[in-house]
C-alpha positions in Angstrom: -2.9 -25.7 -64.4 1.0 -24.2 -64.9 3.1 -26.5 -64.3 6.8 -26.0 -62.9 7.6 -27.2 -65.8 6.0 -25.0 -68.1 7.5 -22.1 -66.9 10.6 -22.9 -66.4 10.6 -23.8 -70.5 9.0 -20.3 -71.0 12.0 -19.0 -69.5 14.5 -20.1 -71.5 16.6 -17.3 -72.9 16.6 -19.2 -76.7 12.5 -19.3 -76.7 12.1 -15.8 -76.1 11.9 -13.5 -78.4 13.2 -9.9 -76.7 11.5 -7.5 -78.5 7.9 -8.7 -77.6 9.3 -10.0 -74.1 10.1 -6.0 -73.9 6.5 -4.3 -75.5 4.7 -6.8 -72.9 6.8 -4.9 -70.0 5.9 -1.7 -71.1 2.0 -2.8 -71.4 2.4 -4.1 -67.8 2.7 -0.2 -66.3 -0.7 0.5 -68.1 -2.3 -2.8 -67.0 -1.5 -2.4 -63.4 -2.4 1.4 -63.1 -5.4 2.3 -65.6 -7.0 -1.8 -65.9 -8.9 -0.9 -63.6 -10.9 -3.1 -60.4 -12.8 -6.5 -60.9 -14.6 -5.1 -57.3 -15.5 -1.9 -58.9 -19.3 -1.6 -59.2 -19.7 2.8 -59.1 -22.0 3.3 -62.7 -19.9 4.7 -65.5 -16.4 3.1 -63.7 -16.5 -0.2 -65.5 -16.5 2.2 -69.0 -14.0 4.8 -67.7 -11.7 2.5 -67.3 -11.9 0.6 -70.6 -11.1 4.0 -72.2 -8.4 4.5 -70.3 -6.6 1.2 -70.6 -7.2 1.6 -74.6 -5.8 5.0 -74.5 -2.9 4.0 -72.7 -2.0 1.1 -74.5 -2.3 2.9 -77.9 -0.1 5.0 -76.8 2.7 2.7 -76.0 2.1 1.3 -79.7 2.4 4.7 -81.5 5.6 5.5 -79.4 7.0 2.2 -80.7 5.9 2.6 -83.9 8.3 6.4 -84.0 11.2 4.5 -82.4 10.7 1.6 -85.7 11.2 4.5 -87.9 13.7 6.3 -86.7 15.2 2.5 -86.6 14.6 2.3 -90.2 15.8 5.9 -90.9 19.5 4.8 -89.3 19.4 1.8 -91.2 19.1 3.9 -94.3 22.1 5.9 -93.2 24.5 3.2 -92.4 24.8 3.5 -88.4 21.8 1.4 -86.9 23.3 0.8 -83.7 23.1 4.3 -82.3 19.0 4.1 -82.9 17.4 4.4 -79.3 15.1 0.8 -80.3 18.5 -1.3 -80.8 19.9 0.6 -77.7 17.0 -1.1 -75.3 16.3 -4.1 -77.4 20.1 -4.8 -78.9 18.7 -8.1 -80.0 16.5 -6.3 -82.6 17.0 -7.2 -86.2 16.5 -5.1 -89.2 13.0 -3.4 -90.2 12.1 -3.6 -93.7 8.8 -1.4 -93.5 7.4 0.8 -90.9 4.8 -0.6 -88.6 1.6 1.1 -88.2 1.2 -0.5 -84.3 -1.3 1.6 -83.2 -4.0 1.1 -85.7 -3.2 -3.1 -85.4 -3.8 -2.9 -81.7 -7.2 -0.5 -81.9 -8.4 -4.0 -84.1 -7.1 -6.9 -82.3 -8.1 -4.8 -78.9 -11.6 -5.3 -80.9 -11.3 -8.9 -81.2 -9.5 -9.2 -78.3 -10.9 -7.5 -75.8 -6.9 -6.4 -74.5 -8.4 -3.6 -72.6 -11.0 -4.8 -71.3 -9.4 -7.3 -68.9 -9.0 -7.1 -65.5 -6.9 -9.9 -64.5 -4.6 -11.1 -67.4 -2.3 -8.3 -68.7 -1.3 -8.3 -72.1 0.4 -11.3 -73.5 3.2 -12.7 -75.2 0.3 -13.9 -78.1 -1.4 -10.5 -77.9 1.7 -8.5 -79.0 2.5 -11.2 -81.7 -0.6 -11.4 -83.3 -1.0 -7.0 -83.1 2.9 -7.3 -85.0 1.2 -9.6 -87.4 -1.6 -7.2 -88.1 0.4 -4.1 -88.6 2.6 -6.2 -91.4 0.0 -7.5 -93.2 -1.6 -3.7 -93.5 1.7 -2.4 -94.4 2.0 -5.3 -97.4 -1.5 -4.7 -98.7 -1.2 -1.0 -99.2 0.7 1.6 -101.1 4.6 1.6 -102.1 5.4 -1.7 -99.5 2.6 -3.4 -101.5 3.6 -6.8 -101.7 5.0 -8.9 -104.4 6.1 -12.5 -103.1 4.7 -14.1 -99.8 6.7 -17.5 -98.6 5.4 -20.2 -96.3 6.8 -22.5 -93.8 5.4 -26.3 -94.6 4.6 -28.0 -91.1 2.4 -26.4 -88.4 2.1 -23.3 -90.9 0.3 -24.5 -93.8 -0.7 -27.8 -92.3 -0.2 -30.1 -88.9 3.2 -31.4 -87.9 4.1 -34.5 -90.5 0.5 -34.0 -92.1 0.1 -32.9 -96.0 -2.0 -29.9 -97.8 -5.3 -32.1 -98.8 -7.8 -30.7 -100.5 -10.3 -30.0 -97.6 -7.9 -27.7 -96.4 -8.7 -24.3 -95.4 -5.9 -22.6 -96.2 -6.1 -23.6 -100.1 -8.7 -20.7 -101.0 -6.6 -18.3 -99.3 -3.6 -19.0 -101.6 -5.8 -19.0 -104.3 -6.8 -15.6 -103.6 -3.3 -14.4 -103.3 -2.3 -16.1 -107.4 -5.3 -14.5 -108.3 -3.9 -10.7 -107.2 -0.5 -11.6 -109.3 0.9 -12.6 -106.2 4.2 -15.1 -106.1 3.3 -17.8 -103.2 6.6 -19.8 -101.9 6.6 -22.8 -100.6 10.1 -22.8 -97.9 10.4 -25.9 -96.5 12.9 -28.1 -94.2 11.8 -31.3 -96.0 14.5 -31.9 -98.3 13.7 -34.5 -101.7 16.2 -34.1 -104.3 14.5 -36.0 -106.4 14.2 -33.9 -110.1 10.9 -35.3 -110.2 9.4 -33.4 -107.7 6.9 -36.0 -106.6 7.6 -36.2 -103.3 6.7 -32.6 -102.5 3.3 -33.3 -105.0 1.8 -35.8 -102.7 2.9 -33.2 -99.6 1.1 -30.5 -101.5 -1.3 -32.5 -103.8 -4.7 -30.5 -102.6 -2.8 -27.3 -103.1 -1.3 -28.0 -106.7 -4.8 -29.5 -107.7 -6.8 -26.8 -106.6 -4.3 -24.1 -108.7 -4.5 -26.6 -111.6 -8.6 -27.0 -111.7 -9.3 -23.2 -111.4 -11.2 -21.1 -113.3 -10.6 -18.2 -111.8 -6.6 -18.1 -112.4 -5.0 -17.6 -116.0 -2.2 -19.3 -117.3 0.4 -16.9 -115.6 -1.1 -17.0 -112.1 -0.8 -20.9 -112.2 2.8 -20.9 -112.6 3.6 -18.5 -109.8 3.8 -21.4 -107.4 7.1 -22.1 -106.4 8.7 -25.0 -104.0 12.1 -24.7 -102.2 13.3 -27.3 -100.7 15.8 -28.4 -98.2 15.5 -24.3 -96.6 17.5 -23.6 -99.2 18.7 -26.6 -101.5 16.2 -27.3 -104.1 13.9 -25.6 -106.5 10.6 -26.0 -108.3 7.9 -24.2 -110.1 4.6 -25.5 -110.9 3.3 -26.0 -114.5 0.0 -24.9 -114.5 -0.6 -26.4 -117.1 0.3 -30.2 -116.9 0.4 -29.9 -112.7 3.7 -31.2 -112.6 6.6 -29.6 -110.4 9.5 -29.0 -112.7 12.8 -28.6 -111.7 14.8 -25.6 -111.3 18.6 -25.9 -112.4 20.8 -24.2 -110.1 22.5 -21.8 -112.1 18.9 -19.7 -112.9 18.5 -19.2 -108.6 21.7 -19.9 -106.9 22.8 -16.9 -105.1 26.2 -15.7 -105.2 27.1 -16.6 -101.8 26.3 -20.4 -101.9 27.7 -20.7 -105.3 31.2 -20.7 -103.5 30.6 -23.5 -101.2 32.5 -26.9 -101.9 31.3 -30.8 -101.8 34.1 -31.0 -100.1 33.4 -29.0 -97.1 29.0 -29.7 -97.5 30.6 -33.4 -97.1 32.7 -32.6 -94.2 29.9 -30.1 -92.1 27.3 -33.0 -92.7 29.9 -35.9 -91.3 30.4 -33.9 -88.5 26.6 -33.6 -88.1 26.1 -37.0 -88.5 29.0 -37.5 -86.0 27.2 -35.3 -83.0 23.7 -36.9 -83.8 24.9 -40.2 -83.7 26.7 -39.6 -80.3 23.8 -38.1 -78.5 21.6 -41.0 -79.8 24.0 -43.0 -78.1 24.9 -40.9 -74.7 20.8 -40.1 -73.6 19.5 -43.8 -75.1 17.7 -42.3 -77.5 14.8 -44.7 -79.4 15.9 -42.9 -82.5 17.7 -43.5 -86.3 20.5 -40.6 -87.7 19.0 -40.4 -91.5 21.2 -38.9 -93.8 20.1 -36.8 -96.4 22.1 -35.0 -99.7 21.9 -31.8 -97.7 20.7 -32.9 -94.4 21.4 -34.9 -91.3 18.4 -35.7 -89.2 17.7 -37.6 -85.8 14.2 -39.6 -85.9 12.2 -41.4 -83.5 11.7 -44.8 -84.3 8.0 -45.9 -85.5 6.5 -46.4 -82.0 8.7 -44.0 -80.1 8.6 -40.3 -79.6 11.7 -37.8 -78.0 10.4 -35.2 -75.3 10.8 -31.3 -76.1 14.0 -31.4 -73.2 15.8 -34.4 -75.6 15.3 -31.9 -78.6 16.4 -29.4 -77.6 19.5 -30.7 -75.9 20.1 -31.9 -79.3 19.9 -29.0 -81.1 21.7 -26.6 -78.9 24.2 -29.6 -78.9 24.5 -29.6 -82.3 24.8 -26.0 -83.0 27.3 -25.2 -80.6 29.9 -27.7 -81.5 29.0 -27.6 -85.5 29.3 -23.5 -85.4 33.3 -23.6 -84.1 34.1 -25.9 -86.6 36.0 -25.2 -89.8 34.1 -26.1 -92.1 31.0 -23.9 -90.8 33.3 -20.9 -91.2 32.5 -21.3 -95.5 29.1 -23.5 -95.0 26.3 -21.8 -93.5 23.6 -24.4 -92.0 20.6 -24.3 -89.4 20.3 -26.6 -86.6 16.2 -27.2 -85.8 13.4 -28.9 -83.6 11.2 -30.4 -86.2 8.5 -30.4 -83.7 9.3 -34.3 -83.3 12.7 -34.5 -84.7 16.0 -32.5 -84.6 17.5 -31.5 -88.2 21.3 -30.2 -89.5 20.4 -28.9 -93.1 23.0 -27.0 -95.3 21.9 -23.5 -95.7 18.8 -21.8 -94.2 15.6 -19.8 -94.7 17.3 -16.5 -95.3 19.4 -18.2 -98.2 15.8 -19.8 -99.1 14.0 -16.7 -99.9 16.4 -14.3 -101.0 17.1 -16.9 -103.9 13.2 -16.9 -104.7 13.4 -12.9 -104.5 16.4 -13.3 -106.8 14.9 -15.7 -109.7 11.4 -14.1 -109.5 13.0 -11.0 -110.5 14.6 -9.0 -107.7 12.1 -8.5 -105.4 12.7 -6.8 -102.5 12.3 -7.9 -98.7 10.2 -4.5 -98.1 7.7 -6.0 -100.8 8.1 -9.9 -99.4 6.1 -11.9 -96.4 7.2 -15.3 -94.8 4.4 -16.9 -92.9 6.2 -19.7 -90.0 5.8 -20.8 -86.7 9.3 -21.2 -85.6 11.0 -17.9 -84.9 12.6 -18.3 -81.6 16.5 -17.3 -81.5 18.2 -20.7 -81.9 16.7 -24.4 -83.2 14.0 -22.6 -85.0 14.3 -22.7 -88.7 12.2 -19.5 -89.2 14.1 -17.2 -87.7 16.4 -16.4 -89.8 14.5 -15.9 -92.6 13.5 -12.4 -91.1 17.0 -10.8 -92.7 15.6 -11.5 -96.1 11.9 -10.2 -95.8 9.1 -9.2 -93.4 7.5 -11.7 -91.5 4.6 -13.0 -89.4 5.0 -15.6 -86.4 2.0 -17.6 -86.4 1.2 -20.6 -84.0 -1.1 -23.1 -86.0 -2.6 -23.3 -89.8 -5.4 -21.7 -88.5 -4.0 -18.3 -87.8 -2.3 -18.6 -91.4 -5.6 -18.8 -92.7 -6.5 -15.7 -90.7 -3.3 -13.1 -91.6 -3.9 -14.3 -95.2 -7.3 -13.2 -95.0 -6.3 -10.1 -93.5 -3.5 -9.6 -96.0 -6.1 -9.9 -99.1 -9.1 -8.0 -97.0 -5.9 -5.2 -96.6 -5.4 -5.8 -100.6 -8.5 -5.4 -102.2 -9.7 -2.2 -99.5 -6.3 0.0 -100.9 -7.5 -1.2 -104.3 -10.6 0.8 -104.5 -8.5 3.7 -102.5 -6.5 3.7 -105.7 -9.2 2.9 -108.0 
């Protein structure tokens, strides 16, 4: 059952994401006119208006699909704000690739069944997952062809607070992706700064054993496993050979924009953070601990306790608004985040994250990157901002990583014969 409570949550203006919130209005014209009657039981009727539905919502796709790329042509020339896409949707960000919508939707409308429904018009998880489809098939063919693909840790690769065992299912997919000479990131929130790297082994033990142990991998593709930590803090690249996670010094990733950034004013953003975290502990009795990290500030539940999703996310959109206005944020950039089951203040963020992997790996481009994640909403998602350094997908459990990988590769190796 929906709950009052449910939907008031959905309708929170900072967990929606406009642009899907605005393809799901379009769809509902379609849905109410051409969906057709659950009463209708005339022979051929059922059929006819199937077709119809399909033909209508492919439509709506491929006219989305021309407004992304006259979106992307303005971007090209310098003045993306006149583009008629920005102009409905202002809250749009920037396209990297072009979006083949209608082809995604003629598969997941397979798999689906989208037209085919009578009652339930197209969703919020509908449109997501057809955006997710069209990326991967832009990344697995032709010029956009990609190069690096970055993942978020929790709920992406593996269950809130959980770590990458070896049973798990996602392994052979990554696997797949070393053995096409593919870079796989690892962006995270959890911050060690420990030069050792071991914390972030045991996290992703089943993952670096499985790169270690195979025989299907060369030398090369073992070491393009990478691990930044912290969204944007700390760096390591696996030695296939010895399976050890070796440290990264700053100077060979850093990007230009962090490199100016002061202890001083890290030191004074944090303290504030600590500050704000500590007080709303305090002010809504809490059953939680402030934990201070070297580039993080985080509130925890104690063992035993838990916060509810209303207590998070007053803390974050606490936190955000009063750290954002204050001076030292105006040099320091920093994310504020629900953690699923804790509220985090990290120095930096996802975009800094993966352009700096782009950067050391050797330039690549966002038009030939990926970031898989889960949290993409507009504020106290640490996702979200990673989608001004590189295309992304928004998936909602391991399981659908496992799926747009394996659509990414299937997408990989059909082009290859194309080419071939």
């Amino acid at each position: 059952m929906t709950t009052r409570y449910r939907v008031e949550y959905a309708l929170k203006s900072h967990r929606r994401d406009e642009f899907i919130e605005w393809i799901k209005g379009l769809l509902a014209g379609p849905f109410v006119l051409h969906a057709g009657s659950v009463n209708s039981f005339q022979i051929g009727e059922d059929s006819k208006s199937n077709a119809e539905a399909r033909r209508r919502y492919a439509e709506i796709f491929f006219d989305i699909e021309r407004l992304i790329e006259n979106q992307i042509y303005l971007q090209k020339t310098g003045d993306p704000t006149i583009g008629r896409l920005r102009q409905l949707v202002p809250s749009v960000g920037a396209f990297f690739t072009k979006l083949p919508l209608e082809r995604a939707f003629y598969i997941q409308d397979d798999r689906r069944s989208i037209s085919k429904r009578r009652l339930v018009s197209p969703s919020f998880n509908d449109i997501r997952i057809i955006l997710n489809t069209a990326q991967a098939m832009i990344l697995g063919s032709g010029e956009n062809k990609v190069k690096l693909v970055t993942f978020d840790g929790d709920v992406t690769l593996y269950d809130d607070g959980m770590s990458l065992d070896e049973h798990n299912p996602v392994i052979p997919q990554l696997i797949e992706l070393l053995k096409r000479d593919i870079y796989v990131g690892i962006v995270t929130a959890a911050g060690y700064h420990e030069k050792t790297g071991e914390k972030y082994s045991e996290r992703l033990g089943g993952l670096i054993n499985a790169i270690v142990d195979s025989p299907e991998l060369s030398p090369e593709q073992k070491d393009r496993l990478t691990v930044m930590g912290g969204e944007s803090n700390f760096l390591f690249r696996l030695d296939g050979k010895t399976g050890q996670l070796v440290w990264i010094d700053d100077e060979e990733w850093r990007l230009p924009e962090t490199s100016s950034w002061s202890e001083e004013n890290i030191k004074k953003l944090l303290d504030l953070a600590e500050l704000i975290l500590t007080s709303l502990k305090n002010r809504m009795q809490l059953s939680a601990q402030v934990i201070r990290k070297k580039r993080g500030v985080g509130l925890v539940p104690l063992p035993g306790h838990s916060m509810c999703r209303e207590e998070l996310e007053e803390a974050v959109l606490n936190a955000q608004r009063r750290l954002e206005v204050c001076e030292a944020a105006r040099t320091v950039q920093f994310c504020a985040f629900n953690g699923g089951s804790d509220v985090w203040v990290d120095v930096g963020d996802k975009r800094l994250g993966v352009l700096a992997l782009q950067r050391y790996l050797g330039d690549i481009p966002g038009n030939r990157t990926l970031h898989v994640g889960d949290q993409f909403a507009s504020i106290g998602a640490n996702d979200f901002k990673a989608r001004m350094a590189a295309c992304t997908v928004w998936i909602a459990s391991p399981a659908e990583t496992v799926g747009i990988v394996g659509e990414l590769v299937q997408y990989l190796d059909e082009s290859k014969i194309y080419e071939d």
